[in-house]
C-alpha atoms as an extended CHARMM CRD file, in Angstrom:
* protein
*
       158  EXT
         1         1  UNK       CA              4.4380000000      -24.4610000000       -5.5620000000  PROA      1               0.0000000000
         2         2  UNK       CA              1.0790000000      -22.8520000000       -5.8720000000  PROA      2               0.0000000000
         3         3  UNK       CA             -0.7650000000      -21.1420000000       -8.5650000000  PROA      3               0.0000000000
         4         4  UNK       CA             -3.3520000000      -18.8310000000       -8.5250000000  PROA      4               0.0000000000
         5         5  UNK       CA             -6.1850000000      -19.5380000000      -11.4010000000  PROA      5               0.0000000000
         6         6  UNK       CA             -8.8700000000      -17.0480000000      -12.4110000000  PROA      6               0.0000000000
         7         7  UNK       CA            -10.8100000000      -16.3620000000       -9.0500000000  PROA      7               0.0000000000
         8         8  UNK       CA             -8.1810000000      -15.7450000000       -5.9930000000  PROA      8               0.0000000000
         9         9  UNK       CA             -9.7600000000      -18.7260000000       -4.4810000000  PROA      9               0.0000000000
        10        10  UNK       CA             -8.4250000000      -21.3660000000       -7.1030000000  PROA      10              0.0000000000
        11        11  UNK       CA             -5.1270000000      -22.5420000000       -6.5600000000  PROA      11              0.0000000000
        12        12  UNK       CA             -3.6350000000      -25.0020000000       -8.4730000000  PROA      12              0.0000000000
        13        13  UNK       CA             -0.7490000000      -26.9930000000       -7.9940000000  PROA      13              0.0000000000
        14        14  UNK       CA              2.5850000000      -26.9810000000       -9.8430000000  PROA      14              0.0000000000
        15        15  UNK       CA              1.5830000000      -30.8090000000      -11.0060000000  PROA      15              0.0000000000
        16        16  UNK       CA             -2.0950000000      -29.9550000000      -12.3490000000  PROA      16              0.0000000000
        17        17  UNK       CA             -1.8240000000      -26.3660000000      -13.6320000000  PROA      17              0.0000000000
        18        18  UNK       CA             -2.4840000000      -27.3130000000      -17.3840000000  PROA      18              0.0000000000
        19        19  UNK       CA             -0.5890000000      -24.4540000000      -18.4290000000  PROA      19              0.0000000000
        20        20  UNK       CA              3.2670000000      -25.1300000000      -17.1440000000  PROA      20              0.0000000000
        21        21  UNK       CA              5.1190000000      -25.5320000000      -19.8530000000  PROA      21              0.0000000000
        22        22  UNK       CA              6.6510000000      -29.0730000000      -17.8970000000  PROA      22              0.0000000000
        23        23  UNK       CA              3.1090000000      -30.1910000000      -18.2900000000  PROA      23              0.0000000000
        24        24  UNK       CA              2.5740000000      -29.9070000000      -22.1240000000  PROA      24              0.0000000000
        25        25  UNK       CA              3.0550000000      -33.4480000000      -24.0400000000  PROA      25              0.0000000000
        26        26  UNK       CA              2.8380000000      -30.7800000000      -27.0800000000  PROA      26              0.0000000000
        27        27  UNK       CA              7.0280000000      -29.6510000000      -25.5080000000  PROA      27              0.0000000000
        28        28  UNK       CA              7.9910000000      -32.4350000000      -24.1980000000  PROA      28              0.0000000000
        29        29  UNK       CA              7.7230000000      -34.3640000000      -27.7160000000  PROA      29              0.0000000000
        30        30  UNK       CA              9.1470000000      -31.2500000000      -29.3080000000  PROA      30              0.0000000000
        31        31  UNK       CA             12.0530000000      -31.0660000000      -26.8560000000  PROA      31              0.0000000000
        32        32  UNK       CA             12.8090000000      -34.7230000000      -27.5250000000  PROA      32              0.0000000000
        33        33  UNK       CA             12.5050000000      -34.7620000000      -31.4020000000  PROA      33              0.0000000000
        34        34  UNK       CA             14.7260000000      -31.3570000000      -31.1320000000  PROA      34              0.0000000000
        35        35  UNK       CA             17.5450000000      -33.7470000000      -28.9430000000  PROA      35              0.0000000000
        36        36  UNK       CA             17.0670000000      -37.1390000000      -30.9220000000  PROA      36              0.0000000000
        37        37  UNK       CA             17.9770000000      -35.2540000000      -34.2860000000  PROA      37              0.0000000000
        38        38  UNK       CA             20.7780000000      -33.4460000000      -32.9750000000  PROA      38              0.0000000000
        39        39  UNK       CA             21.9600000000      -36.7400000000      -31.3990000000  PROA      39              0.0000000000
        40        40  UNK       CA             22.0640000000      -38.1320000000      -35.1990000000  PROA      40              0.0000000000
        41        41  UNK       CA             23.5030000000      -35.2940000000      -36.7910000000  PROA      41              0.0000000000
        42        42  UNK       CA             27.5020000000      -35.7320000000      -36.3910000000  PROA      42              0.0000000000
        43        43  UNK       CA             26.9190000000      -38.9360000000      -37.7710000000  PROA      43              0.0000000000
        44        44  UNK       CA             24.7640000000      -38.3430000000      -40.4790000000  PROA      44              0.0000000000
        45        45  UNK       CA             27.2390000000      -35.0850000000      -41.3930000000  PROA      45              0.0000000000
        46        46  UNK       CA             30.1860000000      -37.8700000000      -41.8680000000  PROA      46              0.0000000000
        47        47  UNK       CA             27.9600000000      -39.6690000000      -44.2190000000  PROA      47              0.0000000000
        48        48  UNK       CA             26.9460000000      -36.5490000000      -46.0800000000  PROA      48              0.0000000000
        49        49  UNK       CA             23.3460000000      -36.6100000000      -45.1290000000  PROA      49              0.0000000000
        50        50  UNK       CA             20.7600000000      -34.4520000000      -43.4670000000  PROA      50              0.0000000000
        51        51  UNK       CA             18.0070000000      -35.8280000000      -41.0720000000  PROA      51              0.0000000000
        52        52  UNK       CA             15.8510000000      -35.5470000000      -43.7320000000  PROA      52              0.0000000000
        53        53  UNK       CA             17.9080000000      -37.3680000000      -46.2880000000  PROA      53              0.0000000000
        54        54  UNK       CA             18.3360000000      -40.1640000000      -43.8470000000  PROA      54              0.0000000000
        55        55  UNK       CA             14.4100000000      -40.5530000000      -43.5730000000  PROA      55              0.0000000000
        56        56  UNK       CA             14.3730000000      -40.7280000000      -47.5900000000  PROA      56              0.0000000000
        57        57  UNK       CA             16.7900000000      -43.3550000000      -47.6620000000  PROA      57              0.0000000000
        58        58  UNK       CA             15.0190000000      -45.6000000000      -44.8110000000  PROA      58              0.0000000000
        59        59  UNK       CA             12.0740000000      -45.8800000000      -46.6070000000  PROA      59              0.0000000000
        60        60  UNK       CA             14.0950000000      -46.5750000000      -49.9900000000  PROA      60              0.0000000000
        61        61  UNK       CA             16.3230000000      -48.8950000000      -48.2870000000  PROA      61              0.0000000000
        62        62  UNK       CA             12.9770000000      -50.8120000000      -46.9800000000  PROA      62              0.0000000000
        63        63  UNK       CA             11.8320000000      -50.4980000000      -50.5140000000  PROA      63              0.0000000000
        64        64  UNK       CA             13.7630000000      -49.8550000000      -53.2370000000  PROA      64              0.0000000000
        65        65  UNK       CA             11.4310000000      -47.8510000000      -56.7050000000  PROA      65              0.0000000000
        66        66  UNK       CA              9.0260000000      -46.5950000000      -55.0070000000  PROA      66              0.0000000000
        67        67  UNK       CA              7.2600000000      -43.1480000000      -55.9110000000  PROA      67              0.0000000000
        68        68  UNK       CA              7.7860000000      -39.4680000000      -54.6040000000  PROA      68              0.0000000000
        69        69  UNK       CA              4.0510000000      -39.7900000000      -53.2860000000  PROA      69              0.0000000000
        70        70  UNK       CA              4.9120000000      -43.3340000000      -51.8920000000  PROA      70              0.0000000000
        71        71  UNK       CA              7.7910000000      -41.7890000000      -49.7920000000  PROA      71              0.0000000000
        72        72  UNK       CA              5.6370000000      -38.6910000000      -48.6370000000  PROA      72              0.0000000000
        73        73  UNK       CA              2.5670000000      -40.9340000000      -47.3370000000  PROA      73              0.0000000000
        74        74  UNK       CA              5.3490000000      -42.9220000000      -45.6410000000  PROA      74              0.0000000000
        75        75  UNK       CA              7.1350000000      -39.7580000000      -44.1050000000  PROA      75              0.0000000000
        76        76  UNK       CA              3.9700000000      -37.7460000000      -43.9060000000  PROA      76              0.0000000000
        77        77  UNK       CA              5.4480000000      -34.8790000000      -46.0140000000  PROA      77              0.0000000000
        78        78  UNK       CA              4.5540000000      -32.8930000000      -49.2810000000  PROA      78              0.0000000000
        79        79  UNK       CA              5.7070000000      -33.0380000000      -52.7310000000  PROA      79              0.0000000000
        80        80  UNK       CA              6.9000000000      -29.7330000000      -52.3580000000  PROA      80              0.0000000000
        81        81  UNK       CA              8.8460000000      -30.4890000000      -49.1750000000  PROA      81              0.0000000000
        82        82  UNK       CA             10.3850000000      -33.7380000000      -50.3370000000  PROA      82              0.0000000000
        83        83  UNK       CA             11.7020000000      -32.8580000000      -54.0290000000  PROA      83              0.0000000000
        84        84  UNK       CA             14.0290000000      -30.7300000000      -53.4240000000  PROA      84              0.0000000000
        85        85  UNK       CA             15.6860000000      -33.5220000000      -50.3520000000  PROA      85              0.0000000000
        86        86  UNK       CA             15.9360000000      -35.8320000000      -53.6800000000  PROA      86              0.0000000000
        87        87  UNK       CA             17.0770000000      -33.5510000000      -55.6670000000  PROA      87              0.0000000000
        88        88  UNK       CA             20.2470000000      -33.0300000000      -52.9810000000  PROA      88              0.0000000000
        89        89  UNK       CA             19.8700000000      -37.0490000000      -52.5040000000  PROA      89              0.0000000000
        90        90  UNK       CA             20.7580000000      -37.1920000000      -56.4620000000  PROA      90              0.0000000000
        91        91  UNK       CA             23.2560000000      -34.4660000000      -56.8750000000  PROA      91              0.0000000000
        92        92  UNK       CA             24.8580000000      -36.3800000000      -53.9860000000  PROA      92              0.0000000000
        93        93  UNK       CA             24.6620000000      -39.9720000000      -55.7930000000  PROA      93              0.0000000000
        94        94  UNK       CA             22.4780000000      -41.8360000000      -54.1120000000  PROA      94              0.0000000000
        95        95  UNK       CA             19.5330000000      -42.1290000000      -55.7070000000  PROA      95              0.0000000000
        96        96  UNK       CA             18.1760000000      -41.6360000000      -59.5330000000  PROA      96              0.0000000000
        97        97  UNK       CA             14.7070000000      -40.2350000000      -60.0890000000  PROA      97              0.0000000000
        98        98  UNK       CA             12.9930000000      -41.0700000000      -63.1910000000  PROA      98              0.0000000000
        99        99  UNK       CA              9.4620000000      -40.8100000000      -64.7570000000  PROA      99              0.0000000000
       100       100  UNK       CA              7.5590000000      -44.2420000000      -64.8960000000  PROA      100             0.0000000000
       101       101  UNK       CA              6.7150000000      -44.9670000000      -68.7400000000  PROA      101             0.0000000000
       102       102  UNK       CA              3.3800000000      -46.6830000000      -67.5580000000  PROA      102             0.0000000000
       103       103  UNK       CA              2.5510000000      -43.0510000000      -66.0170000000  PROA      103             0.0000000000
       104       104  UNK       CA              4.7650000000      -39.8500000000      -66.8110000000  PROA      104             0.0000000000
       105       105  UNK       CA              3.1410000000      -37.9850000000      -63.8390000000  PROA      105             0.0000000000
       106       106  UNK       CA              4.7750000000      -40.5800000000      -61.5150000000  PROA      106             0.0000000000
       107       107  UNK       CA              8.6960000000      -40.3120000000      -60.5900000000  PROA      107             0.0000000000
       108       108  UNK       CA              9.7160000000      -43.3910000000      -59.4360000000  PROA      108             0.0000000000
       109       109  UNK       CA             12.9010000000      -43.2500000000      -57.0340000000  PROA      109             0.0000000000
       110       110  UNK       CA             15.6460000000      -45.5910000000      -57.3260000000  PROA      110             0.0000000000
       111       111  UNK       CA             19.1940000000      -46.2450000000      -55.3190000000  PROA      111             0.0000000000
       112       112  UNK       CA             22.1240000000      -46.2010000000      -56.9180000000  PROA      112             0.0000000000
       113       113  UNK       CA             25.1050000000      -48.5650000000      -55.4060000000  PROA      113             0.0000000000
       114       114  UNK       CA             26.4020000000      -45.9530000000      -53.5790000000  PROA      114             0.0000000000
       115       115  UNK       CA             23.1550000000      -45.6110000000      -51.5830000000  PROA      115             0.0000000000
       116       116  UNK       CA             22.4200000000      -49.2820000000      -51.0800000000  PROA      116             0.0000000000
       117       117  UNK       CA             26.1340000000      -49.5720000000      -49.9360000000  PROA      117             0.0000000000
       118       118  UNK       CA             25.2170000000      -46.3910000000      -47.5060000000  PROA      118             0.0000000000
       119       119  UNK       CA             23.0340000000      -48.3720000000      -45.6660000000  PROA      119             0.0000000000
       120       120  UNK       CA             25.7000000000      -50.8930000000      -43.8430000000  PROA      120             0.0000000000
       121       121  UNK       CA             26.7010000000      -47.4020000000      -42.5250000000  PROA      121             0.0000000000
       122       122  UNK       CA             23.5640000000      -46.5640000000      -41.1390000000  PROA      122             0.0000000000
       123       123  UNK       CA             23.2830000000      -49.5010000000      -39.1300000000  PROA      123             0.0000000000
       124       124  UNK       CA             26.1290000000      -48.2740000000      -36.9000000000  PROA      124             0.0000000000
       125       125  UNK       CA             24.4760000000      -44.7730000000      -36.7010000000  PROA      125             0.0000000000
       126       126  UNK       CA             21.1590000000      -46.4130000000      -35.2490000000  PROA      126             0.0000000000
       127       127  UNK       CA             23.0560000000      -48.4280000000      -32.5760000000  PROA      127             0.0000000000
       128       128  UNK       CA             25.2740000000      -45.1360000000      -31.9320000000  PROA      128             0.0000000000
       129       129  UNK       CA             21.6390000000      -43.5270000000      -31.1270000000  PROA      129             0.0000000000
       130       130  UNK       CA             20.2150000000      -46.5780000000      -29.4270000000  PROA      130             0.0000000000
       131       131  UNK       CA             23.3510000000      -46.6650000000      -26.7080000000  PROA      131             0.0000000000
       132       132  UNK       CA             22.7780000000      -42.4290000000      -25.6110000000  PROA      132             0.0000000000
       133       133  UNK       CA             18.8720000000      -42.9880000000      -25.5920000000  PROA      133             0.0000000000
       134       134  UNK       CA             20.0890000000      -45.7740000000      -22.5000000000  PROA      134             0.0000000000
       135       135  UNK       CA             16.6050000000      -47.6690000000      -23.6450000000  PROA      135             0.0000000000
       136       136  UNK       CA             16.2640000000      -51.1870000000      -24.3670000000  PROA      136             0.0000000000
       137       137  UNK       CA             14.9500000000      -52.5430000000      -27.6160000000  PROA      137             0.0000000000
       138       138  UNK       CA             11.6020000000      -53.1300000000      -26.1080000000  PROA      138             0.0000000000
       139       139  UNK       CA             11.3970000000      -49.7370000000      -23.8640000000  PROA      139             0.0000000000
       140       140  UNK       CA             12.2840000000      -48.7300000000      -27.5210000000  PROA      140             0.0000000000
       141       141  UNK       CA              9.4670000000      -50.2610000000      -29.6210000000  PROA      141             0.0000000000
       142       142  UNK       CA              6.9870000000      -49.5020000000      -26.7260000000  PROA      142             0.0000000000
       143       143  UNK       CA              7.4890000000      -46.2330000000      -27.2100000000  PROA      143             0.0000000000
       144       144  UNK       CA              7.2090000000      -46.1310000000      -30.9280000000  PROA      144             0.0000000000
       145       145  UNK       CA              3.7060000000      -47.7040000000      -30.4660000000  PROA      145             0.0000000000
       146       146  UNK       CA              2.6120000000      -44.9620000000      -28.3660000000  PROA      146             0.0000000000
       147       147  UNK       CA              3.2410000000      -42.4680000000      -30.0140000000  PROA      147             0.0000000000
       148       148  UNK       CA              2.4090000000      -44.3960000000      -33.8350000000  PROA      148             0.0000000000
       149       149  UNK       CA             -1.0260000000      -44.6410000000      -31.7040000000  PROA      149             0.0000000000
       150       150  UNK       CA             -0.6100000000      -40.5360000000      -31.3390000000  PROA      150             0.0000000000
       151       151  UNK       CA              0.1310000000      -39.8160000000      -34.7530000000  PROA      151             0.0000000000
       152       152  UNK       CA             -2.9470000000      -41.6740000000      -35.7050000000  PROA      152             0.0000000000
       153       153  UNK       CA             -5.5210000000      -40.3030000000      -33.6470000000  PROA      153             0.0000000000
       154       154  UNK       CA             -4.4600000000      -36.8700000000      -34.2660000000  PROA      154             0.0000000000
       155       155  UNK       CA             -4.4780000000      -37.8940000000      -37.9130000000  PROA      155             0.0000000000
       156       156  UNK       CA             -8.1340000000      -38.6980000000      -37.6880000000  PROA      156             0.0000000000
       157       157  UNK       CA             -9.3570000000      -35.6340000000      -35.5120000000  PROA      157             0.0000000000
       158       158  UNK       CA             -7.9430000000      -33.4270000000      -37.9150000000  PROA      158             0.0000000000
């Protein structure tokens, strides 16, 4: 397939037109993120959580009282965007938030049992994932580095 491009004299092919939707990274990591959190979702509904909620408790299940700002550097989200997921997170009984005494501004968020005890459950959700994406654990982790290496240079152009 041919395109025509400005002048009636440039053509451009299907594979080079910049402008096809197929060839924008900008969709095709949209598109995937879209499928990879639907893919989680029945699984994280039995457990009570949403995508988001999951995220939280990764990080707190890596380490366990750490601060809201700690887990929105780590997740790359706001304040404002992440209180009320541990608000839901603590209604739900999996977490307590309190204010540290060496610094009131700080809340410092802490798993109960019930969301340590969540985690053996999650294990089974990531290998549930692992066997649709048909990867292996290194296509897997390759992966993840290129696109941690994405996330950091558009990080520092912008």
């Amino acid at each position: 397939m041919v395109y025509m491009v400005d002048a009636p004299e440039q053509q451009v092919s299907s594979t080079t037109d910049p402008l096809l939707l197929d060839n924008q990274l900008c969709y095709a990591l949209y598109a995937a993120a879209h499928r990879i959190t639907r893919s989680y979702r029945p699984m994280l509904e039995r457990m009570g959580l949403t995508y988001p909620q999951y995220l939280v408790l990764l990080v707190l299940w890596e380490t366990d009282g750490v601060t809201v700002s700690d887990i929105g550097r780590r997740l790359r989200l706001d304040s404002g965007t992440l209180t009320p997921v541990l608000k839901r997170l603590e209604t739900a009984g999996f977490l307590i938030r309190n204010r540290r005494r060496s610094d009131e501004r700080e809340v410092e968020i802490q798993l109960t049992e019930h969301g340590r005890d969540l985690r053996a459950e999650a294990r089974l959700v990531r290998e549930s994932v692992m066997c649709q994406l048909n990867m292996s654990e290194p296509e897997v982790q390759a992966m993840r580095a290129d696109l941690n290496a994405l996330i950091e240079n558009l990080s520092a152009a912008g």
